[in-house]
N, C-alpha and C positions, 0 to 999 in steps of 0.2 A: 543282874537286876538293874545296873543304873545306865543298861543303854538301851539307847533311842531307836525303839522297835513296834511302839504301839500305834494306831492308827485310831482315833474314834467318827464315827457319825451325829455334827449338830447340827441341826434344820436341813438335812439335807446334804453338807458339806463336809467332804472328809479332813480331819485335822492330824496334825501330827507329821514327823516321827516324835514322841514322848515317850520318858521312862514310865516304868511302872509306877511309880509314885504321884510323879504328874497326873496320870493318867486318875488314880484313886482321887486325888483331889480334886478333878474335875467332876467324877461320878458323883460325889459327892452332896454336886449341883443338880447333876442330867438322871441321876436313878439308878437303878440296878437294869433296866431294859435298856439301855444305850447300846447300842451295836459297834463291837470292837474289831480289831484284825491286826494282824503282826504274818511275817515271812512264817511261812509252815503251816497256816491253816486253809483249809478249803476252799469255806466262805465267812463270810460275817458273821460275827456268834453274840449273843445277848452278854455282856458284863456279866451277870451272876452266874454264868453258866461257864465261866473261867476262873482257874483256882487260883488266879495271883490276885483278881478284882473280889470274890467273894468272900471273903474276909473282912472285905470293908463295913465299914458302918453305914446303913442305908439311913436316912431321913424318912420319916412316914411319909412326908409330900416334897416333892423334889423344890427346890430353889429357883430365882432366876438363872441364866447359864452365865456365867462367867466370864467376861472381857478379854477374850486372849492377847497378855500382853507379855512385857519382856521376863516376868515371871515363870511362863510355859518352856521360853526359849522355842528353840524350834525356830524354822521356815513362817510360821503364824508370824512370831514377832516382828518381821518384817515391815513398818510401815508402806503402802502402793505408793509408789511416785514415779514420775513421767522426766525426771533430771537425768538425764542419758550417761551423766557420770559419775552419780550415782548406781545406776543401772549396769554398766560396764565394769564399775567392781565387782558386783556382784555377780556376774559372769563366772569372775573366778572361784566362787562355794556352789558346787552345782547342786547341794543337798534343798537347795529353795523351789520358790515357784515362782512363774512371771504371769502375769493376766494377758491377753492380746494384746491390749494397747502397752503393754510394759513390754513387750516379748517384741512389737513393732517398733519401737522408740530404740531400742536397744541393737536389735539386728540389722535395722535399716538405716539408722543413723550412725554407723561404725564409716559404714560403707559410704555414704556419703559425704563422711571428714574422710573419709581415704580420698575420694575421686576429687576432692576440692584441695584436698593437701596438695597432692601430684601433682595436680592442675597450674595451683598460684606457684610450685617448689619449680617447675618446668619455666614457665613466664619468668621469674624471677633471677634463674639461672641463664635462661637467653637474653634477659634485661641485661645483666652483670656481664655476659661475654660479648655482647654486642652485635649479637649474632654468628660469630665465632663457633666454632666445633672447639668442642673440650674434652678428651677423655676423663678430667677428674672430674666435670661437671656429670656427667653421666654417670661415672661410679658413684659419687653421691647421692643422688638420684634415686639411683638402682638401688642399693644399700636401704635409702631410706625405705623405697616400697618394700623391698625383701623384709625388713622387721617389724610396719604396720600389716603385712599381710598374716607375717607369723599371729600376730594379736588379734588379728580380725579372724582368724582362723579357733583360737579359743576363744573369742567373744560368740562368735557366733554358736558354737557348740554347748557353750554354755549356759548362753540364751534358750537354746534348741531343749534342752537337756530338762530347764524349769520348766519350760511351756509341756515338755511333756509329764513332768511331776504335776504341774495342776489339772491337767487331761487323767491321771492316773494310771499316765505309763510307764511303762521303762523306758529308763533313761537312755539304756542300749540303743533303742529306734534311730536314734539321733546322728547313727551311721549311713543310718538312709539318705542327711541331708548332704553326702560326700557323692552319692552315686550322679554324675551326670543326667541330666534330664527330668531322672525321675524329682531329685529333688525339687525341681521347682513344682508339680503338686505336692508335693509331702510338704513345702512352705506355705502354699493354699489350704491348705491341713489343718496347719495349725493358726493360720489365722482367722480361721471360719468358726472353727470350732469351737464352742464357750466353754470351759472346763468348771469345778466346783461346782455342779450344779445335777440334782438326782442322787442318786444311789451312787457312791464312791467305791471304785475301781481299783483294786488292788495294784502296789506299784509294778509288781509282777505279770499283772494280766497281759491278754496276748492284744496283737495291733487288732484295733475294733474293724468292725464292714469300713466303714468311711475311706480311713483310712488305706485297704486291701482295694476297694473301689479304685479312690483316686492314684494309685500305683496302677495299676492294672488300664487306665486311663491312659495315667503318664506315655506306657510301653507301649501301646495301641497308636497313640494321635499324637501326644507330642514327641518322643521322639523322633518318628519319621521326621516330620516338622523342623526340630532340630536340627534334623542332618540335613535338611536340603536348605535350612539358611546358612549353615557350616558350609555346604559346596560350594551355594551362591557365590559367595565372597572368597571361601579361597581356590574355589577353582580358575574364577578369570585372574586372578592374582599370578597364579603358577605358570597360567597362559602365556598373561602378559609379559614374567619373568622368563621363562624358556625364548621367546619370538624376541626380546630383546641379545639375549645371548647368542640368540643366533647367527641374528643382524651383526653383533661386535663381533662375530668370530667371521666370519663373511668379509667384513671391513679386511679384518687382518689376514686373509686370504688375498685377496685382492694385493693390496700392500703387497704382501712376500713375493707376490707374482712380479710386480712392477717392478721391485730390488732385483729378481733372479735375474731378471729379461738386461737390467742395466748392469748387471756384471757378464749374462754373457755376449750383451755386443760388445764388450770389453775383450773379451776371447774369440770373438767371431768377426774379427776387421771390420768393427764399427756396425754390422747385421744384428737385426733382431730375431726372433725363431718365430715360427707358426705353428710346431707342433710339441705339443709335451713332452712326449718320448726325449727330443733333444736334450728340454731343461733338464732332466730326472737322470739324464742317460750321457751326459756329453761325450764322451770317447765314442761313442758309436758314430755322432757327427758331425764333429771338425775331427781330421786329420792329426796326429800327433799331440793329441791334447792329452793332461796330464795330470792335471789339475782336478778339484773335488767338483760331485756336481751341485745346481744349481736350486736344484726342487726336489720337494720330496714325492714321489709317483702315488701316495694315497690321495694327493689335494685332486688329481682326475681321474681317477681308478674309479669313483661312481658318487652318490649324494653324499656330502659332507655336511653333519650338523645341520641338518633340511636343506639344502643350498646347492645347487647345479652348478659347476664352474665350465665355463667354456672359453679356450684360446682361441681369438680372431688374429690372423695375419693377415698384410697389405699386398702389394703387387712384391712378386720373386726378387732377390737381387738378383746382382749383375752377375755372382758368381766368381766373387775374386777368391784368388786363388789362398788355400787354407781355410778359407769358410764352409758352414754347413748346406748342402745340396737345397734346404726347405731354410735361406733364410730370408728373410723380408725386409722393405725399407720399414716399417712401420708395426705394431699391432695395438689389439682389445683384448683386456679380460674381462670377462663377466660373469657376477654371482647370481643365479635367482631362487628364487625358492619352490622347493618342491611342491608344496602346494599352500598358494597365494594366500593372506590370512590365517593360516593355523603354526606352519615351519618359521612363517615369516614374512613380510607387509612391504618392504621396498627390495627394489632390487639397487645391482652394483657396480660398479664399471670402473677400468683402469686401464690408462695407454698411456702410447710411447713416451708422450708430455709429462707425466708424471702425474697428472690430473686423475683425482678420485673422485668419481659423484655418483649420484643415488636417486632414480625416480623413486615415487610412491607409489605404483599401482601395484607392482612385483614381478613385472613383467619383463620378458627381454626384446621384444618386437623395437622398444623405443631407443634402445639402450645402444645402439652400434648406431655407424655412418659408413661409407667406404666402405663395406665389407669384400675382401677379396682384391682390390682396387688400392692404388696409390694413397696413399692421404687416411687409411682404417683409423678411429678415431671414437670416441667419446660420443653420443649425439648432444647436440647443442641444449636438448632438451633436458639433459641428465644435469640436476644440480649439485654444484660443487661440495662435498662436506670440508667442515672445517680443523 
């Protein structure tokens, strides 16, 4: 009997939850025609036509209605106010109601002290390190968002929850605003929509037209929408991120090539090589050699990491005696990319000198000098990386 199960209709507005008692004392005022309702019934039924209210004592002519105040208890007593921290407590009793503009003050201005916290807690922390990298500055940081987000996560649901108690819904719906996409109509929702106002809606009732509408919206127009400003941004991001790894693993190709070649004109009476097979394979060609090889045979067995690698030798040596049949005074390595702009954006280059550099077109036409010839080399055009 003393819980808060009753619901009434005055001018229009549903009141409540109230106990049975409350609720007589209000009739008291509104009549025995007053239109009631509690979880288990249908629809709205007249007060005298319920056995806990007919008992009551009716008035021949009904009263003025009554001031719903902290008397009634209940969500009514509630004062409206627009003080967002005040609002944000109440977040946490979901059995209230929020008006629009209370339900907007509340869910929008969470979010707003979050992105301005971050924001100055960010500034603040690069002001104090000086521009410095900090690991503890960033776990700080982190930490702090991770626990306003947790808050803004019941603030918001909370929020969600009244706005749809003054709508005269279930508060359930309020899982909708977790779905991607759709919730941002289900948020248009509920700010469009004026609640208290007509015939009052059981808290049980099902999600209205409007509502099933702007879902059924959502899934049509904006998600697609969604997902191509979600690719927008991370697809060239992933691009960008892949065609740089490329680039770095190319570099370091390069590189290994130039170390191989200067250990084995170390093994090769001062000669450099001009074909791969040697680096990968050396007992096949120096003579009594014994020693590990030089390279690993995947780096030209075919496209590496989008990247073409190809060995340029110079004019044959002389052929001293111990060294390999293919070796050279000089060579070029070069990395390009498989295909210009998508694998990868410059190409690569590395000889005898030790010298590494890099056009930007991606091409290899620019990339050698001497090819085949005395002096194979770098082109002058190829700039130096650092």
């Amino acid at each position: 009997m003393n819980e808060r199960e009753w619901f009434y209709v005055e001018a229009g507005t549903q009141r409540g939850p109230y106990t049975v008692a409350e609720v007589v004392e209000v009739l008291r005022h509104l009549g025995p025609s007053t239109l009631v309702w509690r979880a288990g019934l249908a629809e709205w039924v007249r007060a005298e036509a319920v056995p806990e209210f007919a008992r009551a004592t009716w008035p021949m002519s009904p009263g003025p209605p009554p001031v719903p105040g902290p008397a009634l208890g209940g969500s009514d007593a509630e004062p409206q106010t627009l003080n967002p921290l005040v609002l944000w407590g109440r977040c946490f009793a979901w059995g209230g109601r929020f008006s629009r503009s209370e339900f907007a003050v509340a869910y929008f201005g969470y979010n707003v002290v979050l992105a301005a916290l971050i924001g100055s807690g960010a500034a603040v922390i690069a002001v104090a390190l000086g521009g410095r990298k900090s690991e503890v500055g960033a776990i700080v940081l982190g930490v702090f968002a991770v626990v306003w987000f947790l808050f803004a996560v019941v603030i918001s649901l909370g929020a969600t929850v009244r706005r749809l108690n003054d709508l005269g819904q279930s508060g359930w719906l309020a899982v909708i605003s977790l779905v991607p996409c759709v919730n941002f109509a289900f948020l248009v929702y509920l700010l469009a929509v004026k609640g208290g106002e007509g015939a009052a809606v059981p808290a049980s009732g099902a999600v209205p037209i409007a509502a099933v509408v702007a879902v059924v919206v959502a899934v049509v127009l904006v998600l697609p929408m969604m997902i191509g400003i979600v690719a927008a941004i991370a697809i060239p991001s992933l691009l960008r991120a892949r065609v740089s790894a490329n680039e770095a693993g190319a570099i370091g190709n390069v590189r290994t090539v130039v170390s191989a070649q200067a250990a084995y004109q170390y093994a090769n009476q001062g000669f450099y090589e001009g074909q791969w097979e040697c680096l990968a394979g050396v007992q096949t060609c120096i003579p009594d050699y014994t020693g590990p090889t030089f390279l690993d045979a995947t780096l030209f067995a075919g496209p590496r990491s989008g990247y073409v690698h190809e060995l340029h030798g110079g004019a044959p040596a002389a052929g001293a005696k111990g060294s390999s049949p293919s070796s050279t005074d000089a060579f070029a390595v070069i990395a390009y990319p498989v295909t210009p702009g998508k694998t990868g954006v410059r190409a690569f280059c590395g000889d005898s000198s030790g010298r590494i550099c890099a056009i930007a077109n991606g091409t290899k036409d620019e990339l050698v000098t001497g090819s085949g010839q005395s002096g194979v080399r770098c082109a002058d055009a190829c700039l130096q990386l650092r």
